[in-house]
N, C-alpha and C positions, 0 to 999 in steps of 0.2 A: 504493500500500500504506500511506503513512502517513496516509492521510485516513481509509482502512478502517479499521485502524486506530483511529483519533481517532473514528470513528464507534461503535467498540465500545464504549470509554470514556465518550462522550458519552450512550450509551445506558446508561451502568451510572451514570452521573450523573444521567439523569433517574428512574432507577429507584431514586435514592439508596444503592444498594449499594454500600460502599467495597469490595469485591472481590466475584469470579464465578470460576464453573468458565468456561474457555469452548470449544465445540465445533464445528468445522465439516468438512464434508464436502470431497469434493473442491475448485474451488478458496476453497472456505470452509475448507479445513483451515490454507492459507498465512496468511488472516486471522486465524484460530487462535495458529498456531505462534508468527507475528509480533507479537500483540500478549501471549502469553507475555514473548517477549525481548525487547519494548522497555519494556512497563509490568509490573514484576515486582510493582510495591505494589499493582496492582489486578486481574493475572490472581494466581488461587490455585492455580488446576489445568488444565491442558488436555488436548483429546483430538481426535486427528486422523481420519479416518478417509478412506481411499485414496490419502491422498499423505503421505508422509515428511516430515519438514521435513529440509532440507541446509542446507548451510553455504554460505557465499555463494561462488560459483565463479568461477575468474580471468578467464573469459572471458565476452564477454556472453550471456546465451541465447541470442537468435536465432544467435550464433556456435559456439554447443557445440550446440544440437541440429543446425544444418548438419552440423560435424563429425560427431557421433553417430551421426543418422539419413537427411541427407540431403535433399536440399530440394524432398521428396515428404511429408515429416514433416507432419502437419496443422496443428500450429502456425505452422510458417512456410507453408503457405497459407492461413491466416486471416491472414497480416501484411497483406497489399493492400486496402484498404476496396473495399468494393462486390463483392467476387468472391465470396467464401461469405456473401454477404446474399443474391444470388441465388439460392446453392444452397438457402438454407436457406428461404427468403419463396415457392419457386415452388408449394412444395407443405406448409406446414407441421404438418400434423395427419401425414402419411404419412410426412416427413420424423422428426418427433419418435418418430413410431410405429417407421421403423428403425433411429434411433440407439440408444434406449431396447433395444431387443432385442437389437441386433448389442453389445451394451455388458455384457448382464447373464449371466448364469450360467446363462442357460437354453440357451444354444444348443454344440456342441460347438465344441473347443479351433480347429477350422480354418475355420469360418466365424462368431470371434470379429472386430469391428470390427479392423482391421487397422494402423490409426495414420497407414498412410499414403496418401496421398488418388493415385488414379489415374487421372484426366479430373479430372470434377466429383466436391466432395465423397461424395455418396450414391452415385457407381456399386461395386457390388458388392455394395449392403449389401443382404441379402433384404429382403423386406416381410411381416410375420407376418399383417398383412390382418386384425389385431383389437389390441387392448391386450395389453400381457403379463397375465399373470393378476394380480400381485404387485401393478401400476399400476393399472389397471381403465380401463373407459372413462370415466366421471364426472372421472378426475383427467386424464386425454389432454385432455377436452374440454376442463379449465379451463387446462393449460399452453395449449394451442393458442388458446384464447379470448386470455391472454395477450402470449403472440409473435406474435399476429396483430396486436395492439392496438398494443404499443413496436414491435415488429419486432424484428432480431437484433442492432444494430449497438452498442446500448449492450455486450451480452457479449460478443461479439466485438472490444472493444476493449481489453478485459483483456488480449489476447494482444496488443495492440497497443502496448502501455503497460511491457511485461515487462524490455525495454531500461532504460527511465526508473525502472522499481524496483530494477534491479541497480545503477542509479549512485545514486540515492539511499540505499540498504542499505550503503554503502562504510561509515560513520561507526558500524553497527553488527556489520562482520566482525569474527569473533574472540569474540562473546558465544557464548555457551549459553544453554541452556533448563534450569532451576534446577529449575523446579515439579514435582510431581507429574503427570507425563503418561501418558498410554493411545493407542497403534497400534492400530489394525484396517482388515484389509484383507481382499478377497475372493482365495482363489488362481486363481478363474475369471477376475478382473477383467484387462481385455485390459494395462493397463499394468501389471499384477505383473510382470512378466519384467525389464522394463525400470526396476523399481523395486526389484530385489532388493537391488543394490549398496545406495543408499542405503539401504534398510532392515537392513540388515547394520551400518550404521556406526550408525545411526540413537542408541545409546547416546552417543557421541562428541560429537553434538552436542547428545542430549538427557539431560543425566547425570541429571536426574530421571525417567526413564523406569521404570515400575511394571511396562510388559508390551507386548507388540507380539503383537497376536490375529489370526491369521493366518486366514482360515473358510473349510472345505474348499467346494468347490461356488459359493462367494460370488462376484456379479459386482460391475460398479463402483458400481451401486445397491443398494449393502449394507442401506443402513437403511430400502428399501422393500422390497428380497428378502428381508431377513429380522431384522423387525423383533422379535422375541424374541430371539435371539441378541446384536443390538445392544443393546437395553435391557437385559439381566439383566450383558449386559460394562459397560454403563455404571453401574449400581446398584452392581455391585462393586467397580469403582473408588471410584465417589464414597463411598459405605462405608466404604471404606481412609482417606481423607484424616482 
């Protein structure tokens, strides 16, 4: 996280802008939240969108999602290298094709991705047997062109790494988030349930917080499901600053 981070600011340095809004999605939102709280002279504003920023927790992730969820929880089976590279490399355009859908607002609330993994990653997930309508095939094609090219292992290692950002985060527990910030989230999105707590507290840690958009119907691909709604919530923020 601190390289990300450092990668944000190095980017606003070659872009010479002494500060930026900055925004990211899921886990583009933690890069977000994070480089809010640690360079406050160079983020101006931020804005999350599907994950909360929390406060650093006493115990380490892989130890509070065990506790939590249980060690069917997907994160802790992406911890092992080479096990969800198979799941995900055996089939990757049909792979992409059912996370993408079991993930978004198109489908009802009981065959929502489910979080946690029972055999191999993708058993249970349906296959819609086409793009969502929201993705298209042109954009499937070019993820999959993609992850066919790196493979899975480089993001899949963020989950890998999640331990080593909780001990290096020690030297910034106890900040807040100052800036002007904006939430949104989808209430289809399969992790709202599990993200209500922190979204509840979400002021606490973020006392610049302007609004938490909460979108009826929205799955965890909010800003491909519904890219007018995202844009006119972003225009009015940045508006406000």
């Amino acid at each position: 996280m601190l390289h990300l981070v450092g990668d944000v600011i190095g980017l606003l340095d070659a872009l010479e802008a002494p500060q930026a809004v900055v925004v990211g999605h899921d886990w583009g939102a933690p890069v977000a939240w994070n480089a809010a709280l640690m360079r406050p002279d160079r983020v101006r504003a931020v804005v999350g969108l599907s994950m909360p920023a929390s406060a650093r927790a006493p115990l380490r992730p892989t130890e509070r999602m065990r506790h939590v969820f249980g060690d069917g929880f997907y994160q802790l089976y992406f911890q092992q290298p080479g096990v969800a590279e198979r799941d995900f490399e055996a089939d990757v355009r049909g792979g992409l094709r059912r996370l993408m859908h079991a993930a978004s607002g198109d489908v009802p609330a009981e065959n929502r991705w489910p979080l946690v993994v029972r055999g191999a990653f993708f058993d249970g997930l349906a296959d819609p047997g086409v793009a969502p309508a929201w993705l298209g095939e042109e954009q499937l094609d070019a993820l999959t062109a993609a992850f066919t090219r790196s493979g899975f292992r480089g993001g899949l290692s963020w989950y890998r790494n999640m331990d080593r950002n909780w001990e290096q985060a020690a030297a910034f527990a106890g900040l807040t988030i100052r800036q002007p910030a904006l939430f949104v989230m989808g209430d289809a999105d399969p992790t709202y349930v599990a993200a209500r707590r922190a979204i509840d507290v979400l002021p606490q840690m973020v006392p610049g917080l302007r609004r938490s958009l909460i979108i009826p119907g929205g799955g965890h691909w909010i800003g491909e499901e519904q890219p007018e709604t995202i844009n006119a919530a972003l225009l009015e923020f940045l508006a406000g600053l």
